[in-house]
N, CA, C and O atoms as CSV, one atom per row, in Angstrom:
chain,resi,resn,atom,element,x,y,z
A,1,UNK,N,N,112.701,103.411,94.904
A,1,UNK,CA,C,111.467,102.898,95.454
A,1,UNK,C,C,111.044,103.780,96.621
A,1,UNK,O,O,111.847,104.360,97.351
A,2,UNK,N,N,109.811,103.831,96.731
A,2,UNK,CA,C,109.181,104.427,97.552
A,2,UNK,C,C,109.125,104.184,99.300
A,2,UNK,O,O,108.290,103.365,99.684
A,3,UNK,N,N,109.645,104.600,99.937
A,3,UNK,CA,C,109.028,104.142,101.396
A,3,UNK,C,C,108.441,104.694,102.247
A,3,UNK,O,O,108.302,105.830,101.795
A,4,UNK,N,N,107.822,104.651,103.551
A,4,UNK,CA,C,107.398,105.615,104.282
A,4,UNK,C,C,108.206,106.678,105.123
A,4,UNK,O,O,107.765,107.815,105.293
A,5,UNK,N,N,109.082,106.370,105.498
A,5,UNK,CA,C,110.458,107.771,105.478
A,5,UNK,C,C,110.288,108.136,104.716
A,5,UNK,O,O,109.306,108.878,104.737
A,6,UNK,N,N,110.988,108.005,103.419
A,6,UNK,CA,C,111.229,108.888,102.124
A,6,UNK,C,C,110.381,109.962,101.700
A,6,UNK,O,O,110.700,111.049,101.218
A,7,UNK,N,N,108.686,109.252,102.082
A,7,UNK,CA,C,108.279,109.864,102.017
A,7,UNK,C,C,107.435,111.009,102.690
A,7,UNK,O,O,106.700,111.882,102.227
A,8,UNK,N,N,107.829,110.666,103.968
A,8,UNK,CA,C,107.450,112.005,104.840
A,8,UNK,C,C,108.538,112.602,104.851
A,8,UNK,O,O,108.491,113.401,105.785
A,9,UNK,N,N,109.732,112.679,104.208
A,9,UNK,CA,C,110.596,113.609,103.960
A,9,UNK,C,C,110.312,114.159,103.009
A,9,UNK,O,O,110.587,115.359,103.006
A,10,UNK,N,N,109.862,113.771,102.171
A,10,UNK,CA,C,109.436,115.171,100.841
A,10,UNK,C,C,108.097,115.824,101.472
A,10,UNK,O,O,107.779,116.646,100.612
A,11,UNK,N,N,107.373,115.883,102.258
A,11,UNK,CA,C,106.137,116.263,102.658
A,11,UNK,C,C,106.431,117.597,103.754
A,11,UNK,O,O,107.462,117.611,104.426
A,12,UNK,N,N,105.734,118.347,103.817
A,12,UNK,CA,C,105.672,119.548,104.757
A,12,UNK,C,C,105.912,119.254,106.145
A,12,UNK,O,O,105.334,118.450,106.877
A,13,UNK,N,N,107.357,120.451,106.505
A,13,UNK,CA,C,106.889,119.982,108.100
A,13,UNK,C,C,105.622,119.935,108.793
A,13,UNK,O,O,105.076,121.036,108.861
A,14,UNK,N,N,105.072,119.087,109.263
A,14,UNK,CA,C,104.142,118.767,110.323
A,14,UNK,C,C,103.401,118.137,109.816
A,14,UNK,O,O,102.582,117.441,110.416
A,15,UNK,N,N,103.519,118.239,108.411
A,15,UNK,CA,C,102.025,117.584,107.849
A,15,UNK,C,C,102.414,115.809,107.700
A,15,UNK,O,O,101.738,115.156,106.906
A,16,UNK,N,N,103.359,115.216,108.385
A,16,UNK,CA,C,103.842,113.996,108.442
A,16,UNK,C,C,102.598,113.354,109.419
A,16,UNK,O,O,101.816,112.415,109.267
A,17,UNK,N,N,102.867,114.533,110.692
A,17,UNK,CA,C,101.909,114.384,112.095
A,17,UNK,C,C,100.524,114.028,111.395
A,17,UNK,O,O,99.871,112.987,111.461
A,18,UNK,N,N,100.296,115.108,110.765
A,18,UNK,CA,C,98.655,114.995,110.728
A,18,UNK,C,C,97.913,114.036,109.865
A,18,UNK,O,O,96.714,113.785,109.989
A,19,UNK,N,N,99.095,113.276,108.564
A,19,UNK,CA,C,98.396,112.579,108.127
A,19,UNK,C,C,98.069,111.161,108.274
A,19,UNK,O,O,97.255,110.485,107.645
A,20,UNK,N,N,98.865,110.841,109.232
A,20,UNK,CA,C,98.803,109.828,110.430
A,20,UNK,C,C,97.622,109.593,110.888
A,20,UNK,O,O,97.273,108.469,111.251
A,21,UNK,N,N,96.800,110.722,110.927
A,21,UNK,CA,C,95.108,110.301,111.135
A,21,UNK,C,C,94.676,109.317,110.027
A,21,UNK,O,O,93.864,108.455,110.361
A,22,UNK,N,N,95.015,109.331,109.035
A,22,UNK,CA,C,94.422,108.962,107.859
A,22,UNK,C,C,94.933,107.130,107.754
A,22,UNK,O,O,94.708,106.327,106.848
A,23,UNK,N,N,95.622,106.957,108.972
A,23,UNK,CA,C,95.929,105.555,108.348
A,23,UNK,C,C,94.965,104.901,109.747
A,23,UNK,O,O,94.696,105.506,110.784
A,24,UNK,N,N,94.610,103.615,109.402
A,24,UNK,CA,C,93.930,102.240,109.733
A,24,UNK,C,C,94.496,101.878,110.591
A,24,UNK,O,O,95.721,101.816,110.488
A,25,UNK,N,N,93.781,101.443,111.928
A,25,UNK,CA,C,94.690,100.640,112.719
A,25,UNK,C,C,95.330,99.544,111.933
A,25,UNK,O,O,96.496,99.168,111.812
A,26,UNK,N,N,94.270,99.184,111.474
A,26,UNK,CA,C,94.772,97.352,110.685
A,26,UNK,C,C,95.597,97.413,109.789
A,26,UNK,O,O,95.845,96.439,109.078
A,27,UNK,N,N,96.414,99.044,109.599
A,27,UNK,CA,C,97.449,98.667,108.101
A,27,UNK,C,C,98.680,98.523,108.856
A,27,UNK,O,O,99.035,98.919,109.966
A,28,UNK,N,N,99.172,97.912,108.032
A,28,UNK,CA,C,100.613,97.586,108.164
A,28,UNK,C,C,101.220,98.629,107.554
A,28,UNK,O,O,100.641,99.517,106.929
A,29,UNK,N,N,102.670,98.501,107.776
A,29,UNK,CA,C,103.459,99.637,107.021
A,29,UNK,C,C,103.066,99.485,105.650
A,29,UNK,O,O,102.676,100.575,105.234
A,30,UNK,N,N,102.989,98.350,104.539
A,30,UNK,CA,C,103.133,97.934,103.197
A,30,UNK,C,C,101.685,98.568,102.958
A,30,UNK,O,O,101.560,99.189,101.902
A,31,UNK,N,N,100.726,98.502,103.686
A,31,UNK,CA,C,99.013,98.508,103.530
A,31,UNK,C,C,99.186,100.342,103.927
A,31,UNK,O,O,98.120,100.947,103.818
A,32,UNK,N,N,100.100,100.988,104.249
A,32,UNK,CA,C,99.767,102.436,104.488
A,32,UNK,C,C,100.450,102.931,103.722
A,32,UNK,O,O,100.033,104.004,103.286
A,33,UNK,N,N,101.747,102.444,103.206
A,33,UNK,CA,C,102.346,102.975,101.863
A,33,UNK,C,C,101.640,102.966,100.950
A,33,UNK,O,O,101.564,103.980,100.255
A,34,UNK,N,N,100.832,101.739,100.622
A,34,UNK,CA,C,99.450,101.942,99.693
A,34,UNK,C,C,98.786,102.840,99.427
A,34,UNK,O,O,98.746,103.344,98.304
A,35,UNK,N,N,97.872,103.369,100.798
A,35,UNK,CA,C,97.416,104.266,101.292
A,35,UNK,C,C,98.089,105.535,100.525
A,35,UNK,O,O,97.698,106.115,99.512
A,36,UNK,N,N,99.285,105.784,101.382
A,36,UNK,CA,C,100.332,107.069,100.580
A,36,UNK,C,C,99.979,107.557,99.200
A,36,UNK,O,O,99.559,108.609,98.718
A,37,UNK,N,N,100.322,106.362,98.760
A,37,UNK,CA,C,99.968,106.094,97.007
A,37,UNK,C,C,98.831,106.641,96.839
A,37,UNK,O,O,98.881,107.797,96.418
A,38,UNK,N,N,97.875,106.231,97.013
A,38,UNK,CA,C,96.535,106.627,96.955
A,38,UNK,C,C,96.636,107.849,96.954
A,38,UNK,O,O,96.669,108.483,95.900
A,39,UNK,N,N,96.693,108.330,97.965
A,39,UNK,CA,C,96.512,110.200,98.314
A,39,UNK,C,C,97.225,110.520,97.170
A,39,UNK,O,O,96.514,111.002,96.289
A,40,UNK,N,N,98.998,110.352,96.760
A,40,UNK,CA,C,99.175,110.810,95.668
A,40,UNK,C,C,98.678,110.991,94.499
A,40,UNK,O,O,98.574,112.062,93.901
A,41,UNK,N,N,98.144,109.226,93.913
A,41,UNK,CA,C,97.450,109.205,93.244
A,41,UNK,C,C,96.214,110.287,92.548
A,41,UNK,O,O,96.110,110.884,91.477
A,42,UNK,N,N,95.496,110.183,93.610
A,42,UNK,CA,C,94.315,111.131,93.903
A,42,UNK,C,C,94.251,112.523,94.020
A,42,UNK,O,O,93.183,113.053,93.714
A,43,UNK,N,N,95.378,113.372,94.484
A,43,UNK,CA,C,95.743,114.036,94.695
A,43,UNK,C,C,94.960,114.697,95.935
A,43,UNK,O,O,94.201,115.660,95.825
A,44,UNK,N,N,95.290,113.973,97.226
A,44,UNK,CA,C,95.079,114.121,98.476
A,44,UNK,C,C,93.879,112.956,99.089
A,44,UNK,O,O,93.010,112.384,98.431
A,45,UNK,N,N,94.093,112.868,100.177
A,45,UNK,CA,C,93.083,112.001,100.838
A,45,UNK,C,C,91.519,111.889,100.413
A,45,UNK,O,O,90.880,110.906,100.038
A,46,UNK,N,N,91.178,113.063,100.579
A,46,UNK,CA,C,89.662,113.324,100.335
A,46,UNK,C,C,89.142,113.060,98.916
A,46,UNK,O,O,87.999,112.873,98.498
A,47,UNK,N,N,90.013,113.093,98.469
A,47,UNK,CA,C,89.574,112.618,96.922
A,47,UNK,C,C,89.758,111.563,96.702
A,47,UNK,O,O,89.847,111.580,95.474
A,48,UNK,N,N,89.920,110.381,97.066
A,48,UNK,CA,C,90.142,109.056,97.283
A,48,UNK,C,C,88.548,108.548,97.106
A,48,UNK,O,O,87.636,108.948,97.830
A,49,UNK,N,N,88.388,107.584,96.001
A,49,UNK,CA,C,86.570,107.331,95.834
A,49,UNK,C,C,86.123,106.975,96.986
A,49,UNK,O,O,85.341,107.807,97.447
A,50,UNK,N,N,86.295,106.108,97.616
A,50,UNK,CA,C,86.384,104.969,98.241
A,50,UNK,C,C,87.568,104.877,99.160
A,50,UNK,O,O,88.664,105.298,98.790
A,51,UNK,N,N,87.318,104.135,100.804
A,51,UNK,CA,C,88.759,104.162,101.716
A,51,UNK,C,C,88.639,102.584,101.643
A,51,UNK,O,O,87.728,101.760,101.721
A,52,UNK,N,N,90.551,102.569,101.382
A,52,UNK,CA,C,90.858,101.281,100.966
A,52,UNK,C,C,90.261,99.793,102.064
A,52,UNK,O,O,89.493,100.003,103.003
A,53,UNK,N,N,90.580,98.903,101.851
A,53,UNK,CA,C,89.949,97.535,102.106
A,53,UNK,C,C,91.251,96.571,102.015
A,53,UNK,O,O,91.713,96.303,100.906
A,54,UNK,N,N,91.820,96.069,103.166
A,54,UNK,CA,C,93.102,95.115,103.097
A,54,UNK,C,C,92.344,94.059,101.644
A,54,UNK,O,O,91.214,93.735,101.281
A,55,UNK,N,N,93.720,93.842,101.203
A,55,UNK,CA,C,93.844,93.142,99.962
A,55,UNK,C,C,95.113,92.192,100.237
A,55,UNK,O,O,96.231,92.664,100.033
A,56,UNK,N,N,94.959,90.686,100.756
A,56,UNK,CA,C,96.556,90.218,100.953
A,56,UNK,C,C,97.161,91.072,101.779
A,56,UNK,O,O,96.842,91.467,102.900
A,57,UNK,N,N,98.289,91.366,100.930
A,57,UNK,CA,C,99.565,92.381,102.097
A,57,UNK,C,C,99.083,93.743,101.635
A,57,UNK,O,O,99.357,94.637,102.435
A,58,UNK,N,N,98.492,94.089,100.645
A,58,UNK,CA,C,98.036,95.262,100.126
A,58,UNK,C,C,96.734,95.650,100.279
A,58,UNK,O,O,95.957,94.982,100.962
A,59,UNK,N,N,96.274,97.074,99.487
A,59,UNK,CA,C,94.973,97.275,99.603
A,59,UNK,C,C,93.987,97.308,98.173
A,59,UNK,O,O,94.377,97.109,97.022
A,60,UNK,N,N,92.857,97.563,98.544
A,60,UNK,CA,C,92.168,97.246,97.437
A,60,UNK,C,C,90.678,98.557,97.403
A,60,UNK,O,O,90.017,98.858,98.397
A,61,UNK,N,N,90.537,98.954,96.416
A,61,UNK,CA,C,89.774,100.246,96.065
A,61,UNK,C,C,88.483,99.857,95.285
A,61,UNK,O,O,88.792,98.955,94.507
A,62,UNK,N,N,87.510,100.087,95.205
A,62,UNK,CA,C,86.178,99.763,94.306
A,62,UNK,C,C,85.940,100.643,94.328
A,62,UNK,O,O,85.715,101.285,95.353
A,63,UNK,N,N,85.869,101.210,92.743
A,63,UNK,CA,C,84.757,102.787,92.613
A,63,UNK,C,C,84.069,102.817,91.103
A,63,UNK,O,O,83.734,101.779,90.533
A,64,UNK,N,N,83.945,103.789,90.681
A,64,UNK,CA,C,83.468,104.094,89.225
A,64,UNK,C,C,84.128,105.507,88.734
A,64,UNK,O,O,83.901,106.599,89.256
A,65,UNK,N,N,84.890,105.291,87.753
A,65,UNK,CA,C,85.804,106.543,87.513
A,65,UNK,C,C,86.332,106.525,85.783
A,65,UNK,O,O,86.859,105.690,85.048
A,66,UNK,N,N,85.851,107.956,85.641
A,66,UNK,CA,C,86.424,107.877,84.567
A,66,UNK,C,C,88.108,108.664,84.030
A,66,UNK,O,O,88.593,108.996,82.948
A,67,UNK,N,N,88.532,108.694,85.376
A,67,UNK,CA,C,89.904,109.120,85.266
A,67,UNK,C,C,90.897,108.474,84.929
A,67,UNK,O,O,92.002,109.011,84.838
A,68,UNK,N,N,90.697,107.234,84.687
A,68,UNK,CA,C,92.392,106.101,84.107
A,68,UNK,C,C,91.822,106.313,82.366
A,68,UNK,O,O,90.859,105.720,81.880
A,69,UNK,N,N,92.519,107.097,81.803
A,69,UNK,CA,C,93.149,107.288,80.375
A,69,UNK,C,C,94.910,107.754,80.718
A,69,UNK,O,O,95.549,107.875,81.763
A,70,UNK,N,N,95.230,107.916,79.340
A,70,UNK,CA,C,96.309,108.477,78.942
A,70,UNK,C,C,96.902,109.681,78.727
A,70,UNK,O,O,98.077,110.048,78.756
A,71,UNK,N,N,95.608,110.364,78.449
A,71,UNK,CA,C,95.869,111.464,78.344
A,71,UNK,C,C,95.093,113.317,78.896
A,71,UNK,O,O,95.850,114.221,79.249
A,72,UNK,N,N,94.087,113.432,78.860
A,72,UNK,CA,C,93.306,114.288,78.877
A,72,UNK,C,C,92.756,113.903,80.675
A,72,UNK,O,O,93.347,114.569,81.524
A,73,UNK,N,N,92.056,113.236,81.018
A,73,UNK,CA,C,92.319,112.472,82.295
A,73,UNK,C,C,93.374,111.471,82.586
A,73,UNK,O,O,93.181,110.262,82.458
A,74,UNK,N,N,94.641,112.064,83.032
A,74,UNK,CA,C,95.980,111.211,82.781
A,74,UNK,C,C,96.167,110.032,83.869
A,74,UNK,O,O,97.239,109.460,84.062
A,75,UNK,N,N,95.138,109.795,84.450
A,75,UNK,CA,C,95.383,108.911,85.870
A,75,UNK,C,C,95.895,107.409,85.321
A,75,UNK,O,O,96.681,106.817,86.061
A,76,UNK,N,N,95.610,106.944,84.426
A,76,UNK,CA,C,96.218,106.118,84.195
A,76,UNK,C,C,97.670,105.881,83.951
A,76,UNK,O,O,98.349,104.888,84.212
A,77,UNK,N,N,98.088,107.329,83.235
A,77,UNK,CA,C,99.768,107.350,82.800
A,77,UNK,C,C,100.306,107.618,84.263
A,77,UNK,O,O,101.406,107.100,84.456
A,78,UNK,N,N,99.737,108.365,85.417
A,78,UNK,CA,C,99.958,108.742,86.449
A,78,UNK,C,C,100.653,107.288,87.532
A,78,UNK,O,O,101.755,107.219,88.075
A,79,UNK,N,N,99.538,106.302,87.537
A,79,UNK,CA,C,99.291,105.021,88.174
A,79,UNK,C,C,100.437,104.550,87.552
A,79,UNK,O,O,101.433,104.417,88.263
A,80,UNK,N,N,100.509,104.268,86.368
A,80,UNK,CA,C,101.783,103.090,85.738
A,80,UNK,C,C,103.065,103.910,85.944
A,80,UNK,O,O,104.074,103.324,86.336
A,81,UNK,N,N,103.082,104.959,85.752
A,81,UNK,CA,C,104.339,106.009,86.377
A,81,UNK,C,C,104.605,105.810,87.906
A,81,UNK,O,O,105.521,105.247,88.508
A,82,UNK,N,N,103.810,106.276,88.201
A,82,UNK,CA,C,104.009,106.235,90.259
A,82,UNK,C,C,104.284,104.627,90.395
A,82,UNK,O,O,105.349,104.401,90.971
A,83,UNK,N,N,103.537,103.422,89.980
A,83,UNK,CA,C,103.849,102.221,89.918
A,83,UNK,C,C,105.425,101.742,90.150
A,83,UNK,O,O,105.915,101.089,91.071
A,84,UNK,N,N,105.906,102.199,89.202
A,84,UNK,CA,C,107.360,102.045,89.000
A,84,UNK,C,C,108.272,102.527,89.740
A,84,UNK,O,O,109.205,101.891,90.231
A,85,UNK,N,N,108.006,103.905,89.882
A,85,UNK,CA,C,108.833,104.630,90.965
A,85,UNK,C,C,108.353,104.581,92.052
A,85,UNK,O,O,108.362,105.689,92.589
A,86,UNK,N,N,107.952,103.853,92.611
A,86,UNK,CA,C,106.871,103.747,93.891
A,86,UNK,C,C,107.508,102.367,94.074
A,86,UNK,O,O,108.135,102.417,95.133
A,87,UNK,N,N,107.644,100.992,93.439
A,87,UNK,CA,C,108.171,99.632,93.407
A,87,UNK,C,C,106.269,98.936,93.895
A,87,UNK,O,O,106.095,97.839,94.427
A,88,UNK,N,N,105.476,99.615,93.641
A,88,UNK,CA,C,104.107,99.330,93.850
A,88,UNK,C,C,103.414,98.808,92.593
A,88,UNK,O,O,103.299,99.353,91.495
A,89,UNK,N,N,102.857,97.284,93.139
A,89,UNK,CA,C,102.176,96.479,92.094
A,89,UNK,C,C,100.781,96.944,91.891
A,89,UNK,O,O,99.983,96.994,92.827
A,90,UNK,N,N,100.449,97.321,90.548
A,90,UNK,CA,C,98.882,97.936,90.585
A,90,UNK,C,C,98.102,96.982,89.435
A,90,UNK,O,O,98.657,96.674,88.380
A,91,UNK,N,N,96.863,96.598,89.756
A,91,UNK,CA,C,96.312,95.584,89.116
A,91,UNK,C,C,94.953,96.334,88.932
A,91,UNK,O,O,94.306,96.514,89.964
A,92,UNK,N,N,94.378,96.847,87.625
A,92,UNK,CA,C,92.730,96.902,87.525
A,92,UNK,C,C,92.130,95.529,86.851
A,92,UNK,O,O,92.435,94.527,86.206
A,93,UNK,N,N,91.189,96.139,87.401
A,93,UNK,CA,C,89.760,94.641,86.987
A,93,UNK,C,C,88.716,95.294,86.660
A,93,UNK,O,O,88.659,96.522,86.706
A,94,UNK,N,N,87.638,94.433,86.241
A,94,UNK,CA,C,86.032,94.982,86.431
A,94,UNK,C,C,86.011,94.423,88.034
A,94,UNK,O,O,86.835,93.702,88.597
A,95,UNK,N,N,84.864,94.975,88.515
A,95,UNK,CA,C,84.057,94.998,89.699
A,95,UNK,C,C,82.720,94.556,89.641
A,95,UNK,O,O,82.192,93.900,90.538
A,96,UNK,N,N,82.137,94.925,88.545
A,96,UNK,CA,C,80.582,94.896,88.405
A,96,UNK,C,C,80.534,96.369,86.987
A,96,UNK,O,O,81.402,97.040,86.431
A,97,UNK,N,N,79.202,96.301,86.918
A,97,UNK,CA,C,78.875,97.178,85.779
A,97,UNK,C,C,79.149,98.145,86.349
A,97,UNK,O,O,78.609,98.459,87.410
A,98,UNK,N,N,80.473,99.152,85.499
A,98,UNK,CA,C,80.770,100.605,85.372
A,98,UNK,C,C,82.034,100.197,86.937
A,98,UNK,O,O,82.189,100.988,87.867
A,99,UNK,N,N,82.489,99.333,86.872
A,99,UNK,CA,C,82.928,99.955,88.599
A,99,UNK,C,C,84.359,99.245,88.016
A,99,UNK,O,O,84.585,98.497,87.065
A,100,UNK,N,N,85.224,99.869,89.087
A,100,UNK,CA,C,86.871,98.853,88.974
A,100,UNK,C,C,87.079,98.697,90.304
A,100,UNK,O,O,86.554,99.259,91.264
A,101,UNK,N,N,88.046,97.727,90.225
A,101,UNK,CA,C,88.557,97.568,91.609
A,101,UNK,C,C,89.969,97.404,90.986
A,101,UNK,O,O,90.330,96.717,90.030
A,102,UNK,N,N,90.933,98.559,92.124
A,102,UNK,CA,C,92.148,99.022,91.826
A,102,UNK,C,C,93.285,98.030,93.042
A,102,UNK,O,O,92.737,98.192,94.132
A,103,UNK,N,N,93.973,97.548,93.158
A,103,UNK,CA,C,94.454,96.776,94.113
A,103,UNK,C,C,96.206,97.134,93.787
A,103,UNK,O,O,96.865,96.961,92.762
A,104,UNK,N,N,96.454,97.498,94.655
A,104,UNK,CA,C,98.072,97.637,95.058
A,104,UNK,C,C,98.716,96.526,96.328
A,104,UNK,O,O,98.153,95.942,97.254
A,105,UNK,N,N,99.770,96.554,95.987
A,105,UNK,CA,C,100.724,95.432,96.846
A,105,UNK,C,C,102.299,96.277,96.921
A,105,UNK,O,O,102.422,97.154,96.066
A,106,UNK,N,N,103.138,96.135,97.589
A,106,UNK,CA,C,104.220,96.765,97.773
A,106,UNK,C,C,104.988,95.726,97.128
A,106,UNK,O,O,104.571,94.569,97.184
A,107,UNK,N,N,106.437,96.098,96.308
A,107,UNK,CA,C,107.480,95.090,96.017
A,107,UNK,C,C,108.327,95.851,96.985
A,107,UNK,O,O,108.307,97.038,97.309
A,108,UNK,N,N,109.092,94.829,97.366
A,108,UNK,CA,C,110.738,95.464,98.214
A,108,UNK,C,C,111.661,95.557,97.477
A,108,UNK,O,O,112.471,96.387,97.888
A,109,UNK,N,N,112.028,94.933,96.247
A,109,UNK,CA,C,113.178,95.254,95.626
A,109,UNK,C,C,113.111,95.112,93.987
A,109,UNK,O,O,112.113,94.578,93.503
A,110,UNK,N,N,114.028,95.524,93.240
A,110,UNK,CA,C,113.813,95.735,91.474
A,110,UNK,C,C,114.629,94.279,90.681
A,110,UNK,O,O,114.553,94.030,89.477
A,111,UNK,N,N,115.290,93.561,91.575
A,111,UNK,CA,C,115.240,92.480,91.229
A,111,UNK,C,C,115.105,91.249,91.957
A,111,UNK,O,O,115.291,91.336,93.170
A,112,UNK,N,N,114.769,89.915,91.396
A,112,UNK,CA,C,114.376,88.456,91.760
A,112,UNK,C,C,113.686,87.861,91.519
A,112,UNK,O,O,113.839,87.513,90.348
A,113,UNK,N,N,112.602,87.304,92.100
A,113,UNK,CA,C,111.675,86.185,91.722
A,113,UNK,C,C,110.436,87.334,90.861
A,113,UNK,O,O,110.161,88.368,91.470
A,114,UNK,N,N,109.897,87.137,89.771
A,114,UNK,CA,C,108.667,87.617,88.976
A,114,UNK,C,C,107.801,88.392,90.589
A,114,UNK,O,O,107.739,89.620,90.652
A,115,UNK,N,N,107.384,87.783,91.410
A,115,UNK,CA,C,106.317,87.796,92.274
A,115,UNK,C,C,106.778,88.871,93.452
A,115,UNK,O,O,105.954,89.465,94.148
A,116,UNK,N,N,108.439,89.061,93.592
A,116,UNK,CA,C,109.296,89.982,94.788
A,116,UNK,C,C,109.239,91.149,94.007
A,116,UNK,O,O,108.605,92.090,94.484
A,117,UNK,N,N,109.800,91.296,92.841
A,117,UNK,CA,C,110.394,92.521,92.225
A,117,UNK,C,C,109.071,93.756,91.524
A,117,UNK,O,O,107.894,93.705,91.167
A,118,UNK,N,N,109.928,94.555,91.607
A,118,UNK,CA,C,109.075,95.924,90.604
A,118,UNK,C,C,110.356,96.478,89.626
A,118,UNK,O,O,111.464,96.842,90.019
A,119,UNK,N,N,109.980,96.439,88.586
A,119,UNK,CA,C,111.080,97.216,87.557
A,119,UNK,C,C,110.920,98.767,87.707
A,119,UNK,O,O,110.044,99.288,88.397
A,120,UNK,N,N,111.742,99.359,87.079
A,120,UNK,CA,C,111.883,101.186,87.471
A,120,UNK,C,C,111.094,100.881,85.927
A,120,UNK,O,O,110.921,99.891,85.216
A,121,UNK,N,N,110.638,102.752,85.857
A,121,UNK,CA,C,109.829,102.704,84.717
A,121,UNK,C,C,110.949,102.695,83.295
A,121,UNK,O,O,110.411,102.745,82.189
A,122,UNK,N,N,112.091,102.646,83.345
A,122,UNK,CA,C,113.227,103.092,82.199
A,122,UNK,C,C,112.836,101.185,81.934
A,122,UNK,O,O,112.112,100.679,81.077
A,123,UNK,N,N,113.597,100.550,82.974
A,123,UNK,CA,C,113.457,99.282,82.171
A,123,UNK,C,C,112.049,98.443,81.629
A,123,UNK,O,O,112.035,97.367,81.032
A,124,UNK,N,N,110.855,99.302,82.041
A,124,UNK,CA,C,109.518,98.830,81.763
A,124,UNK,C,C,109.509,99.422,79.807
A,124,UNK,O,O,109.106,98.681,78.910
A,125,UNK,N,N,109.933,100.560,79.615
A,125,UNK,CA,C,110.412,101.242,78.786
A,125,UNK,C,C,111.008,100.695,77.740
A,125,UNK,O,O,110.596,100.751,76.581
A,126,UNK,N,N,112.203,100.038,78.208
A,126,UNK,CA,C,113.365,99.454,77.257
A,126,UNK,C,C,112.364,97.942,76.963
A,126,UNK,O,O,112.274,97.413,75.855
A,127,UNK,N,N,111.679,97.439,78.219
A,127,UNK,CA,C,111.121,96.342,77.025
A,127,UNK,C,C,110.018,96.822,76.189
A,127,UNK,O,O,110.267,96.661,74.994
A,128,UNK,N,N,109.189,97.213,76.361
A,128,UNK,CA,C,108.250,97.097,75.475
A,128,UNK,C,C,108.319,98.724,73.976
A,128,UNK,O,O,107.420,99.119,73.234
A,129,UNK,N,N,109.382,99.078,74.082
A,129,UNK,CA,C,110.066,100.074,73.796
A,129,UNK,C,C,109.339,100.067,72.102
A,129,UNK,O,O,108.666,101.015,71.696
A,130,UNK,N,N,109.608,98.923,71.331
A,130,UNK,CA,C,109.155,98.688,70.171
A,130,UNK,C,C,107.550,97.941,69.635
A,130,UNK,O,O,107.199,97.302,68.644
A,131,UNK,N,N,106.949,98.374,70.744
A,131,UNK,CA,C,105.682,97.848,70.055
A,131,UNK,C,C,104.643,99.219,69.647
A,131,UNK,O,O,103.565,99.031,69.083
């Protein structure tokens, strides 16, 4: 699972410092790991449609995009991948005509109650393995 150490340890020296601009007074650690996500997601800040919007303990995104497929625009295989290895709950919806709203929540651990946990992507894998 993902955390905010972990992950300014895989990141460039200094660039831990600077991307510290990029977070919200109002986030919490769980609401800036989000954040994190995002940039990954996206592949960096600036490309982010939209700057997130507290959601619960998490955040929440509204845009219009045609990047969540499977394949050719892979953001979707990207999201349910990072999801897992991240322990980050990701939920799309409609929004309105043409728009989604993308909403993440942090899990802390891979097992317990349905509502605490995030599975790694192997056991997301092993269930639905045969359909």
């Amino acid at each position: 699972m993902m955390t905010i150490e972990k992950f300014y340890l895989e990141v460039n020296e200094g660039y831990g410092e600077r991307i510290e601009n990029y977070r919200f007074a109002w986030m919490t650690d769980d609401q800036w790991l989000c954040k994190l996500f995002l940039c990954r997601l996206f592949s960096g800040f600036h490309h982010i449609p939209t700057e997130p919007k507290p959601s619960g303990t998490g955040v929440e995104i509204n845009f219009t995009s045609s990047i969540f497929s499977t394949f050719d625009d892979d953001g979707l295989t990207r999201l349910v991948i990072m999801a897992h290895n991240w322990g980050v709950r990701a939920t799309i919806q409609g929004s309105g005509p043409g728009m989604i709203k993308l909403r993440l929540h942090v899990r802390k651990c891979r097992e317990g109650r349905m509502y605490e946990r995030h599975p790694t992507i192997s056991e997301a894998f092993e269930k639905f393995e045969d359909y």
